[in-house]
PDB file of N, CA, C and O in Angstrom:
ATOM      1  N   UNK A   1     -24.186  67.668 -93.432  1.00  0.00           N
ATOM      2  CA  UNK A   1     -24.469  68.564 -92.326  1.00  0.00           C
ATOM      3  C   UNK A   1     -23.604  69.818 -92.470  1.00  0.00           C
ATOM      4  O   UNK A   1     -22.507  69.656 -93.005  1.00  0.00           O
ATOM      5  N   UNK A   2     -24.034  71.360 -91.964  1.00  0.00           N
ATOM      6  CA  UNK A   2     -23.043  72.033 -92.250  1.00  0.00           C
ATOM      7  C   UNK A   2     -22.197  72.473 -90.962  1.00  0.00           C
ATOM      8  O   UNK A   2     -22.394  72.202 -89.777  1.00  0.00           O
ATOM      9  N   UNK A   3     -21.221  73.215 -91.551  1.00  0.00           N
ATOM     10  CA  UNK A   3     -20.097  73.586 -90.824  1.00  0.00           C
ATOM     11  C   UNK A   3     -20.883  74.404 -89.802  1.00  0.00           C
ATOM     12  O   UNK A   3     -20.897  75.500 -90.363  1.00  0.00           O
ATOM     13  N   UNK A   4     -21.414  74.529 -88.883  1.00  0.00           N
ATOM     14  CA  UNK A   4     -22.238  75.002 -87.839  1.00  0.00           C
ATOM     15  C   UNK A   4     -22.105  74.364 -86.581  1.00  0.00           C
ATOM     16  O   UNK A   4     -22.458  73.185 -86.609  1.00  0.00           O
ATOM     17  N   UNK A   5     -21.554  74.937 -85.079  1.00  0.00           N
ATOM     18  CA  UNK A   5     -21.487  74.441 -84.079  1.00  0.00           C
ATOM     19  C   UNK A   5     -22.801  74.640 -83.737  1.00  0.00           C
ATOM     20  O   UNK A   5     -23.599  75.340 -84.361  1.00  0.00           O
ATOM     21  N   UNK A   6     -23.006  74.036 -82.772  1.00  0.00           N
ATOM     22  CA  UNK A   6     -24.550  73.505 -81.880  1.00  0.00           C
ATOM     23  C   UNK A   6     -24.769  74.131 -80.940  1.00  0.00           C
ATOM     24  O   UNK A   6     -25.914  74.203 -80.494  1.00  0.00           O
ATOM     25  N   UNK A   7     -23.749  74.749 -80.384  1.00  0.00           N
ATOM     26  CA  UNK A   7     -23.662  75.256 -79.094  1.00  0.00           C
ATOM     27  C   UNK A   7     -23.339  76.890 -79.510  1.00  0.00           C
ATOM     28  O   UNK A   7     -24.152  77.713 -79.088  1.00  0.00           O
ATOM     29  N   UNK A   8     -22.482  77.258 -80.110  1.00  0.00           N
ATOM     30  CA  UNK A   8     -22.304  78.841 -79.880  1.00  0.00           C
ATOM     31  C   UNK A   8     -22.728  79.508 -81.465  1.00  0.00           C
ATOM     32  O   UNK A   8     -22.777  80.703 -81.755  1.00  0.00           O
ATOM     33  N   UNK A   9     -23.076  78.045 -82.576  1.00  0.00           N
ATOM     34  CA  UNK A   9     -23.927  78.652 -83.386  1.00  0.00           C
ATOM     35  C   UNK A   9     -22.420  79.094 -84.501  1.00  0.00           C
ATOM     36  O   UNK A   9     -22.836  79.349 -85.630  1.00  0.00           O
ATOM     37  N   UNK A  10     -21.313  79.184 -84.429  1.00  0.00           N
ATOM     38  CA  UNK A  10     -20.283  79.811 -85.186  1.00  0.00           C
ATOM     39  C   UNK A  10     -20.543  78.524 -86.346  1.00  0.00           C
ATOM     40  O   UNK A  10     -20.884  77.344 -86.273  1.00  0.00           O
ATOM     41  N   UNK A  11     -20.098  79.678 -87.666  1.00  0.00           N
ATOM     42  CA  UNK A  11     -20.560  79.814 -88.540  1.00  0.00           C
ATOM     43  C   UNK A  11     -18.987  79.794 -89.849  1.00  0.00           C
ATOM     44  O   UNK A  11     -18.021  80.432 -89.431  1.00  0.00           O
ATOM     45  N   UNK A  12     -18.852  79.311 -90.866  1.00  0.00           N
ATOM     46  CA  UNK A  12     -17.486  80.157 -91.174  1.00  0.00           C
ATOM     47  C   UNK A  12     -17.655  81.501 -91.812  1.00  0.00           C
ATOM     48  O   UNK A  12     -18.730  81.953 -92.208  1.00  0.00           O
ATOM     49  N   UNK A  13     -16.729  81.975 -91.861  1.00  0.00           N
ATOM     50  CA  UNK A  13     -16.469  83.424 -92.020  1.00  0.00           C
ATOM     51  C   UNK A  13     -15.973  83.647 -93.472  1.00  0.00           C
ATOM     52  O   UNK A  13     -15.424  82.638 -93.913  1.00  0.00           O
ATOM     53  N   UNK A  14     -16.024  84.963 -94.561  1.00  0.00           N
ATOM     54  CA  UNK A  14     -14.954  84.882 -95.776  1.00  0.00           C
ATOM     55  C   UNK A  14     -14.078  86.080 -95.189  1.00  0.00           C
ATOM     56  O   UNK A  14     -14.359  86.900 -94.315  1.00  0.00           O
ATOM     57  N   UNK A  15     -12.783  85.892 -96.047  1.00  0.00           N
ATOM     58  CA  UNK A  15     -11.954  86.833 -95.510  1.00  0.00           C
ATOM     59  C   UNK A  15     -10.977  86.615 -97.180  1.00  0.00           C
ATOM     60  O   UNK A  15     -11.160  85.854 -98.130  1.00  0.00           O
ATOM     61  N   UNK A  16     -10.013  87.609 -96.925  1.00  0.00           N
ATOM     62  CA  UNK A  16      -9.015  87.400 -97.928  1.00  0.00           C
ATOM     63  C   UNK A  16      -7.238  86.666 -97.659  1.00  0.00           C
ATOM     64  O   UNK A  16      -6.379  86.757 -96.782  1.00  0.00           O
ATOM     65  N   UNK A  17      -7.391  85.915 -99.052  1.00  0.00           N
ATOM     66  CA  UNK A  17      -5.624  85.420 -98.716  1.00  0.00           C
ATOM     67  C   UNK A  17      -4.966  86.039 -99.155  1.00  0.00           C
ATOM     68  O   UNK A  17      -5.131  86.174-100.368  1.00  0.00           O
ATOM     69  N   UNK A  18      -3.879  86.768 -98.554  1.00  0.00           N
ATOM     70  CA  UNK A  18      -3.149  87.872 -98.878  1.00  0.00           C
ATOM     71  C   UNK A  18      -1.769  87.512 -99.227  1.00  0.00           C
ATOM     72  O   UNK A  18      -1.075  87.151 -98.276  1.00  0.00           O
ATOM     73  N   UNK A  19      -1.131  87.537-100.585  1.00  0.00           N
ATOM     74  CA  UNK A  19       0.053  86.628-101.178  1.00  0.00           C
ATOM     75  C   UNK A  19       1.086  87.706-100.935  1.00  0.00           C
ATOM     76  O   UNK A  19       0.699  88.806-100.542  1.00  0.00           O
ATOM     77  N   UNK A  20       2.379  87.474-101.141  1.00  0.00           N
ATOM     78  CA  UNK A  20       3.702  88.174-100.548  1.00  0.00           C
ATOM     79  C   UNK A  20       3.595  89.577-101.799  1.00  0.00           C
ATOM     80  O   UNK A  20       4.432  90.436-101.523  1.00  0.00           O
ATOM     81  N   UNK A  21       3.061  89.798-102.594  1.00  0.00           N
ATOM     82  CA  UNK A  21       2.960  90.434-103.317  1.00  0.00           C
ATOM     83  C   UNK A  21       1.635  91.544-102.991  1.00  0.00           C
ATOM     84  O   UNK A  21       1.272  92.527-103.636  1.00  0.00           O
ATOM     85  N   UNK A  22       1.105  90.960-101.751  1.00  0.00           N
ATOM     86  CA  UNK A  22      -0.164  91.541-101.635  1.00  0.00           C
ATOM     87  C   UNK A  22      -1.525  91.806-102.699  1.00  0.00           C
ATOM     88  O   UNK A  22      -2.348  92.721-102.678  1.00  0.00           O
ATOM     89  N   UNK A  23      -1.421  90.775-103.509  1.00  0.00           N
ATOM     90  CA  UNK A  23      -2.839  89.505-103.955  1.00  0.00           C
ATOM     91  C   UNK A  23      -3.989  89.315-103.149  1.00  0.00           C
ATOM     92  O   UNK A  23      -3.899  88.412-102.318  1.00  0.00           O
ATOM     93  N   UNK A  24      -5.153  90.018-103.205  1.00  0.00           N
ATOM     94  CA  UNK A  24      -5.926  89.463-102.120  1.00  0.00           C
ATOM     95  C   UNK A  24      -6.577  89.194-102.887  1.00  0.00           C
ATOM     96  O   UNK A  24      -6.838  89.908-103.856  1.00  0.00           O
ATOM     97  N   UNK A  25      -7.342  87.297-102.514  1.00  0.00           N
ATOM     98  CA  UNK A  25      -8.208  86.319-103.039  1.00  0.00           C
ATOM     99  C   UNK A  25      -9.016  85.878-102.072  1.00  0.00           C
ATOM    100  O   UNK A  25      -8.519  85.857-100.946  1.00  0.00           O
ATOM    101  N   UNK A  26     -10.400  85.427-102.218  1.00  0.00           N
ATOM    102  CA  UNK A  26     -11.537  85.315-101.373  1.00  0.00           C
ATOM    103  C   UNK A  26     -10.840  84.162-100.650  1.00  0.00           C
ATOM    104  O   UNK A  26      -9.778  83.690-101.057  1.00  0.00           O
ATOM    105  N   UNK A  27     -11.548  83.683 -99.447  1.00  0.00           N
ATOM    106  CA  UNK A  27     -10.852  82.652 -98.726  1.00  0.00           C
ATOM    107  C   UNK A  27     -12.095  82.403 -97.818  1.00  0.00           C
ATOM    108  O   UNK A  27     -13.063  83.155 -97.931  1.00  0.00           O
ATOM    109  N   UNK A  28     -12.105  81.361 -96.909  1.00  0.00           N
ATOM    110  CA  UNK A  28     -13.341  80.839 -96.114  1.00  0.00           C
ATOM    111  C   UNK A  28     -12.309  80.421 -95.027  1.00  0.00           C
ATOM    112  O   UNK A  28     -11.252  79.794 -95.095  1.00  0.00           O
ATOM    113  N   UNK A  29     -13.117  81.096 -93.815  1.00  0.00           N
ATOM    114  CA  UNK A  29     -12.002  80.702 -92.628  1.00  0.00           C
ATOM    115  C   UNK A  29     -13.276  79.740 -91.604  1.00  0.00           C
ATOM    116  O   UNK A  29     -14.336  80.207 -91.190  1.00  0.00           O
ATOM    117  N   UNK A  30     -12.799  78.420 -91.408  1.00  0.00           N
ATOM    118  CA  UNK A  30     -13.906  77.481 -90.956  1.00  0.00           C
ATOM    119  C   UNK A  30     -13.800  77.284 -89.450  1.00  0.00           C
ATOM    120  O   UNK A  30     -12.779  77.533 -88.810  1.00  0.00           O
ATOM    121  N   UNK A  31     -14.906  76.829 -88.950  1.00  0.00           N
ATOM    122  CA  UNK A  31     -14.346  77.135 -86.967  1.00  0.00           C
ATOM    123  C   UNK A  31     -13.867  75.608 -86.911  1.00  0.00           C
ATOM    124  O   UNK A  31     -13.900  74.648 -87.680  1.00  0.00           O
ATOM    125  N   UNK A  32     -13.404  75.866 -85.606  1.00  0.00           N
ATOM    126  CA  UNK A  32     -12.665  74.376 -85.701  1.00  0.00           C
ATOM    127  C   UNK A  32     -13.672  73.521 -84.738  1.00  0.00           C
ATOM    128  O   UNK A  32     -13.925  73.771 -83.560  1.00  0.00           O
ATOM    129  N   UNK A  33     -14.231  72.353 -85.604  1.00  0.00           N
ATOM    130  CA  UNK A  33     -15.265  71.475 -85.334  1.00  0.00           C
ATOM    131  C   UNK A  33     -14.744  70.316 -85.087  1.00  0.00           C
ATOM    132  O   UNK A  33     -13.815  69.928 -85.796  1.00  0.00           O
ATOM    133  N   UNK A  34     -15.232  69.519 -84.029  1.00  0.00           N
ATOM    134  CA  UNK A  34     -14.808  68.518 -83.539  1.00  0.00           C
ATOM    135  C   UNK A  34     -16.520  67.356 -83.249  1.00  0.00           C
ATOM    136  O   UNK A  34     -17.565  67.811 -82.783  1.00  0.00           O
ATOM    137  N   UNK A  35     -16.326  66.006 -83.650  1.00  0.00           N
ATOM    138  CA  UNK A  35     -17.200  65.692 -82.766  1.00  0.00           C
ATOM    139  C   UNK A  35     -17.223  65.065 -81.255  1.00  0.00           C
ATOM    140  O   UNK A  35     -16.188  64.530 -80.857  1.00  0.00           O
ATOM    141  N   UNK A  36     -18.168  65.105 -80.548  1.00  0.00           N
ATOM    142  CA  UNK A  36     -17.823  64.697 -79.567  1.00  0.00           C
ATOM    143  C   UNK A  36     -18.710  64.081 -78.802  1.00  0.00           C
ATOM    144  O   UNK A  36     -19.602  64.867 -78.484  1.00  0.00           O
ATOM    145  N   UNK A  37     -18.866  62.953 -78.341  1.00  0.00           N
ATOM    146  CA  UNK A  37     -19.942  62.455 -77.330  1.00  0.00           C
ATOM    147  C   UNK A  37     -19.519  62.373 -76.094  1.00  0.00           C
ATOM    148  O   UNK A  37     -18.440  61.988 -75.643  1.00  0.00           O
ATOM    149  N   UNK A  38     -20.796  62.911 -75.410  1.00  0.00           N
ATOM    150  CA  UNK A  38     -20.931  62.856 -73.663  1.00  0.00           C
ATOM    151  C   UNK A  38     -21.810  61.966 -73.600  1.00  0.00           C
ATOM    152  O   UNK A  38     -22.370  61.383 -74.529  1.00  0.00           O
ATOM    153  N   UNK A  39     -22.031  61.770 -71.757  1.00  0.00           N
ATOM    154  CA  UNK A  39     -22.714  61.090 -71.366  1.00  0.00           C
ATOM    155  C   UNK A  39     -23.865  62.044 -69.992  1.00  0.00           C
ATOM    156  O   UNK A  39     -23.814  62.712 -68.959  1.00  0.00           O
ATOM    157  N   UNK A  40     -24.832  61.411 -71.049  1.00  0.00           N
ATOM    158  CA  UNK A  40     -25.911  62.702 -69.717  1.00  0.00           C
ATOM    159  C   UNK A  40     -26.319  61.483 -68.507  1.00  0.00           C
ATOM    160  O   UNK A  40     -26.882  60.421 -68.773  1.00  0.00           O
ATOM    161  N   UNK A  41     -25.965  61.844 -67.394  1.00  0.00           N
ATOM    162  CA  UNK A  41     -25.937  61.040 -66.349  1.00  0.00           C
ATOM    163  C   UNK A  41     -27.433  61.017 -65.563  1.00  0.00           C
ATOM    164  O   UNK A  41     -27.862  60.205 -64.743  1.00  0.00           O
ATOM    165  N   UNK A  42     -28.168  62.434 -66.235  1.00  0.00           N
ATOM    166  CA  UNK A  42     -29.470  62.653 -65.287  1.00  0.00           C
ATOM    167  C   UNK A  42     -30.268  61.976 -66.738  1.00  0.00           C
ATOM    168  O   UNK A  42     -31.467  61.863 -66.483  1.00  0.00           O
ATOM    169  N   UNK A  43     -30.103  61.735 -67.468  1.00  0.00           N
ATOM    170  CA  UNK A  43     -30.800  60.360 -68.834  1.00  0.00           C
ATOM    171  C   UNK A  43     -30.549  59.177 -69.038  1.00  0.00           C
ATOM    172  O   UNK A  43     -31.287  58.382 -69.620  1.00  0.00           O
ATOM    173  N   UNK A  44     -29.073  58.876 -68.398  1.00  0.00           N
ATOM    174  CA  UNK A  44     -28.520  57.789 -68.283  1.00  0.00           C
ATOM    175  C   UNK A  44     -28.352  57.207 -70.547  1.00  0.00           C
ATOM    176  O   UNK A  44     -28.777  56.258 -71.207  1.00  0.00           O
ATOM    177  N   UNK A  45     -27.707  58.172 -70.793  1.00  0.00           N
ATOM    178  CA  UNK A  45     -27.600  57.933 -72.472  1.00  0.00           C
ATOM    179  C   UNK A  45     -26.732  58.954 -72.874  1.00  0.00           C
ATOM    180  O   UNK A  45     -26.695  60.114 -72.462  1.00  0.00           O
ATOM    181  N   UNK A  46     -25.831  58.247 -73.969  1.00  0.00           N
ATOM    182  CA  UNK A  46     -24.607  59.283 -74.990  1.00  0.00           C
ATOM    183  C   UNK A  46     -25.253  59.770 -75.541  1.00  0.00           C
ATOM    184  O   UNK A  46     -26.349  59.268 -75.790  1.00  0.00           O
ATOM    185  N   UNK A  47     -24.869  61.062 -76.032  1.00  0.00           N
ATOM    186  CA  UNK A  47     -25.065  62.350 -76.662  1.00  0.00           C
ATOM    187  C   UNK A  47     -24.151  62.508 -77.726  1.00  0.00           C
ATOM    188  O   UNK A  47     -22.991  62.379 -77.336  1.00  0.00           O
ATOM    189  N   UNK A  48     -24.289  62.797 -79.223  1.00  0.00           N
ATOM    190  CA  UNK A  48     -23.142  63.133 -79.931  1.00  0.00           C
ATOM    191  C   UNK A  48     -23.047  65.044 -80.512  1.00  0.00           C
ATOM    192  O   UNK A  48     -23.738  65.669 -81.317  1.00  0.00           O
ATOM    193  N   UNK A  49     -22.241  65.324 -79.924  1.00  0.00           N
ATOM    194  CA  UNK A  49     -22.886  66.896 -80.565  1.00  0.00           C
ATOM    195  C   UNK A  49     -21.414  67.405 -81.573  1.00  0.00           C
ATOM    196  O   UNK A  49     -20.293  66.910 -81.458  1.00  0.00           O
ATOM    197  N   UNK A  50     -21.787  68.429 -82.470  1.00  0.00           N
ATOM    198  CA  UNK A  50     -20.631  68.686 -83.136  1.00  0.00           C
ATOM    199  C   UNK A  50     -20.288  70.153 -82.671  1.00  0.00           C
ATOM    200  O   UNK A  50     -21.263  70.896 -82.781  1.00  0.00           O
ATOM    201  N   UNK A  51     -19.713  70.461 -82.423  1.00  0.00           N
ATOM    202  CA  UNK A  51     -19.515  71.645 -81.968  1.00  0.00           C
ATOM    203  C   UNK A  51     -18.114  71.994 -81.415  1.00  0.00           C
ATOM    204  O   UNK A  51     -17.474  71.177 -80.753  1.00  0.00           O
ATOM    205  N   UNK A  52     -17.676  73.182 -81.693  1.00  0.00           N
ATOM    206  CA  UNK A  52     -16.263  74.121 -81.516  1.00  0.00           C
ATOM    207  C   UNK A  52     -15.613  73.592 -80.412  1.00  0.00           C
ATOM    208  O   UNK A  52     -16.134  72.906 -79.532  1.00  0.00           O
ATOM    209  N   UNK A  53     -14.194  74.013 -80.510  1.00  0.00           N
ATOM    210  CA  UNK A  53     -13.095  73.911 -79.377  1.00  0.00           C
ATOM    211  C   UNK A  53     -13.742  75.040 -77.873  1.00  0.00           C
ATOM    212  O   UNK A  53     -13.562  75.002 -76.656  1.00  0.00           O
ATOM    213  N   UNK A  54     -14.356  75.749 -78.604  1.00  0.00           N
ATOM    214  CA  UNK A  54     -14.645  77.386 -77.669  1.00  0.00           C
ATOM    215  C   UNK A  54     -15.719  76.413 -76.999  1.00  0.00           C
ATOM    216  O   UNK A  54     -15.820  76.597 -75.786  1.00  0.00           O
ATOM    217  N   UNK A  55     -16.532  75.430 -77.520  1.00  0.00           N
ATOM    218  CA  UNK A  55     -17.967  75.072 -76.696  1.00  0.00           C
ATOM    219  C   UNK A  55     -17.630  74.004 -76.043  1.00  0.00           C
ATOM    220  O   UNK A  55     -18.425  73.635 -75.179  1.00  0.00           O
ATOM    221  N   UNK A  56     -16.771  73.454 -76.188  1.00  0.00           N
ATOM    222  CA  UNK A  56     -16.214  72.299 -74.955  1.00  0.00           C
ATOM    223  C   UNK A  56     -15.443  72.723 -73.827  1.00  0.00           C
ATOM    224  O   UNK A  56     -15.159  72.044 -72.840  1.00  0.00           O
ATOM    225  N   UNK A  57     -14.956  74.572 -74.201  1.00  0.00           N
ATOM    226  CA  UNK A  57     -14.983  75.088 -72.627  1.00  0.00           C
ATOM    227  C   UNK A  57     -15.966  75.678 -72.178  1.00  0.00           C
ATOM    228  O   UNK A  57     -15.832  76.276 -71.110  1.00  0.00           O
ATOM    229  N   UNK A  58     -16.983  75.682 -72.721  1.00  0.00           N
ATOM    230  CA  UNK A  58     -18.386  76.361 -72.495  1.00  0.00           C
ATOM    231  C   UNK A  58     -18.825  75.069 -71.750  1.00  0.00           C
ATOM    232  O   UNK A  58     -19.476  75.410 -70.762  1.00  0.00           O
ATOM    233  N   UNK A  59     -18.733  73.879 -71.830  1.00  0.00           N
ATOM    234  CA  UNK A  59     -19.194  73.159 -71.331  1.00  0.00           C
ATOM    235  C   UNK A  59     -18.993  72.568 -70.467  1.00  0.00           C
ATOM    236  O   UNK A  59     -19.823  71.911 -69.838  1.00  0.00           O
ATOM    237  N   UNK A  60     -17.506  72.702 -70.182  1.00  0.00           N
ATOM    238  CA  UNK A  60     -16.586  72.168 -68.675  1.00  0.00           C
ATOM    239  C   UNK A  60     -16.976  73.303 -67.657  1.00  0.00           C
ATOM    240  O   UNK A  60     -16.955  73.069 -66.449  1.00  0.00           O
ATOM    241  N   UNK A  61     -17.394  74.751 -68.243  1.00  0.00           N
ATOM    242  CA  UNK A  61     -17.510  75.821 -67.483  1.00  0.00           C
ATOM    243  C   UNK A  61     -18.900  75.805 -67.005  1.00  0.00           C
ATOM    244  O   UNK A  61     -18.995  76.186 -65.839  1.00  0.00           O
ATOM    245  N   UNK A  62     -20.025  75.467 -67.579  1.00  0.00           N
ATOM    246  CA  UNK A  62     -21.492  75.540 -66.871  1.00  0.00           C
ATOM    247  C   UNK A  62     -21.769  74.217 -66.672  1.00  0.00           C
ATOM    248  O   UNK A  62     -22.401  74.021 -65.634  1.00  0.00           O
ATOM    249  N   UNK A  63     -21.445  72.988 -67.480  1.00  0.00           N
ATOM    250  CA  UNK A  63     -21.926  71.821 -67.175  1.00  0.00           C
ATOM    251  C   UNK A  63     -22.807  71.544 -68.359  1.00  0.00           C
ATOM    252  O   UNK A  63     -23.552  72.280 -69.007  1.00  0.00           O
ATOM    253  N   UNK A  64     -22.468  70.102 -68.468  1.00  0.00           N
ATOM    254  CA  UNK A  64     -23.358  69.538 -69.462  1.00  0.00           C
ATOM    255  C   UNK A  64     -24.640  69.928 -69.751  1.00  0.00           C
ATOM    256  O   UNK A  64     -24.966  70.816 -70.538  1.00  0.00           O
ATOM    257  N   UNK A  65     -25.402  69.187 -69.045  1.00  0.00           N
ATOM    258  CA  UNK A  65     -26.956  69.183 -68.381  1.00  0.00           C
ATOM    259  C   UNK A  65     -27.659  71.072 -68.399  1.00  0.00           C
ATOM    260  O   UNK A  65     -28.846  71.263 -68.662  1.00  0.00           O
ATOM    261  N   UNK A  66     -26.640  72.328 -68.063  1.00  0.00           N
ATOM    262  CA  UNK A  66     -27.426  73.501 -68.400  1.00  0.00           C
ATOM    263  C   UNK A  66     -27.234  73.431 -69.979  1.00  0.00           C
ATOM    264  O   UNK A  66     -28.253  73.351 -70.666  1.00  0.00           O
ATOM    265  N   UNK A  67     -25.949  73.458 -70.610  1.00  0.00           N
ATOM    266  CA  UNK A  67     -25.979  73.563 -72.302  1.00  0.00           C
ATOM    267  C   UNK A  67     -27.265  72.913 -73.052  1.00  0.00           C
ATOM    268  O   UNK A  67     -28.089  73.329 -73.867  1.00  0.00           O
ATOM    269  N   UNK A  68     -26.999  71.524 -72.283  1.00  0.00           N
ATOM    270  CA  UNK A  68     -28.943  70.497 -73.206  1.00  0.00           C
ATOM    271  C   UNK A  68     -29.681  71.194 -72.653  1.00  0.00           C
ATOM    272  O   UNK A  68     -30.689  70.815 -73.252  1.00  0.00           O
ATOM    273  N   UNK A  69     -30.119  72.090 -71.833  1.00  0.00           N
ATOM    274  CA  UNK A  69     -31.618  72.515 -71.352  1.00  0.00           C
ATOM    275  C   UNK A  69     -31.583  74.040 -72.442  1.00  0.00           C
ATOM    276  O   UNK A  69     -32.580  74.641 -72.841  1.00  0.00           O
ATOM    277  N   UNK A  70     -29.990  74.420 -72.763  1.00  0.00           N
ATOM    278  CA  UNK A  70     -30.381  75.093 -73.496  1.00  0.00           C
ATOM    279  C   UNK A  70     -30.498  75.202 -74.894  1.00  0.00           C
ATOM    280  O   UNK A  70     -31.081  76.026 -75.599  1.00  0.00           O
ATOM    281  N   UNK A  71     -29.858  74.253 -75.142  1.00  0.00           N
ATOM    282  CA  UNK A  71     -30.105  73.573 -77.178  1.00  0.00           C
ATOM    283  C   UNK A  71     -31.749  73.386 -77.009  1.00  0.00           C
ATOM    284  O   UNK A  71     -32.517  73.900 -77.822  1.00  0.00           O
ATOM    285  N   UNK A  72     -32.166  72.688 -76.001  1.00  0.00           N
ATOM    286  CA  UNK A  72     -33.394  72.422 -76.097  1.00  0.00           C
ATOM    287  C   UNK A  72     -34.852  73.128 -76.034  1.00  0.00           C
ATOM    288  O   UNK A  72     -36.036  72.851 -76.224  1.00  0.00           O
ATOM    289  N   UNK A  73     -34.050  74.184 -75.658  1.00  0.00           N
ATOM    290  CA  UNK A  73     -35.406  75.174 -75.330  1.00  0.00           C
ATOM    291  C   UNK A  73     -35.034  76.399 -76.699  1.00  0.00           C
ATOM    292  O   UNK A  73     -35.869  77.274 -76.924  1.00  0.00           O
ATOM    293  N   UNK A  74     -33.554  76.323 -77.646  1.00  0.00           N
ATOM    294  CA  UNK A  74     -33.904  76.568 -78.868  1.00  0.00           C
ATOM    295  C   UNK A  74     -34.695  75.685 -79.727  1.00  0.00           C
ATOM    296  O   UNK A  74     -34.984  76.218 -80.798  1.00  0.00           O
ATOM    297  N   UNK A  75     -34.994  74.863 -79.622  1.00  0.00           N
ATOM    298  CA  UNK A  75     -35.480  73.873 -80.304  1.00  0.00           C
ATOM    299  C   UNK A  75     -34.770  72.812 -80.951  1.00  0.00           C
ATOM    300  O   UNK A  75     -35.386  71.863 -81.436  1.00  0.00           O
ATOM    301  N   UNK A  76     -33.334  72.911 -81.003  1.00  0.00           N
ATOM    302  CA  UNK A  76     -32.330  71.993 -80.974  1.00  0.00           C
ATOM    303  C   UNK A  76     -32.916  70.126 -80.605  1.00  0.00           C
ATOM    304  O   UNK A  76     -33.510  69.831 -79.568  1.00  0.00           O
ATOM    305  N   UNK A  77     -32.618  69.265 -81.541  1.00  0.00           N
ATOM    306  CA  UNK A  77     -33.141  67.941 -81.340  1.00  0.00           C
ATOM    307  C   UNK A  77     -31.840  67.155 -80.580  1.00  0.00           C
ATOM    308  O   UNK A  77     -30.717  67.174 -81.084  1.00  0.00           O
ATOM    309  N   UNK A  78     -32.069  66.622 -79.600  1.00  0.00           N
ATOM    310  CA  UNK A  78     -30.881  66.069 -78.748  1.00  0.00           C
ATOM    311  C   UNK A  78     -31.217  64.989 -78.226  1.00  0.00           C
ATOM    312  O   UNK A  78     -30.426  64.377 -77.508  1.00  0.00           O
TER     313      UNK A  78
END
């Protein structure tokens, strides 16, 4: 599966590593992915989604139940 959150879609990024000599070498900066299961209470069933530190305050902030109506109406399988 790839490095892709579910929810805000972040992606990793390239950037450069910059050595004390000032060396710059390609580098991949990855979001920080966690998995995590909820429980949808209006389905009565766990959910496992993978997605960012940033989307588990996205999700304490609107609520479970709007985020799935909106994975789902991207077409997101849940």
């Amino acid at each position: 599966m790839a490095r892709v959150c579910q929810v805000t879609g972040k992606t990793p990024i390239v950037g450069n590593k910059v050595s004390h000599s000032n060396i710059k070498t390609k580098r991949r900066f990855l979001p920080n992915l966690q998995k995590k299961k909820f429980y949808l209470v209006e389905e009565d069933k766990w959910i496992t989604l993978k997605l960012t530190t940033d989307a588990m305050r996205t999700i304490n902030k609107n609520g479970l139940m709007s985020v799935v109506k909106q994975l789902r109406a991207k077409g997101e399988k849940i």
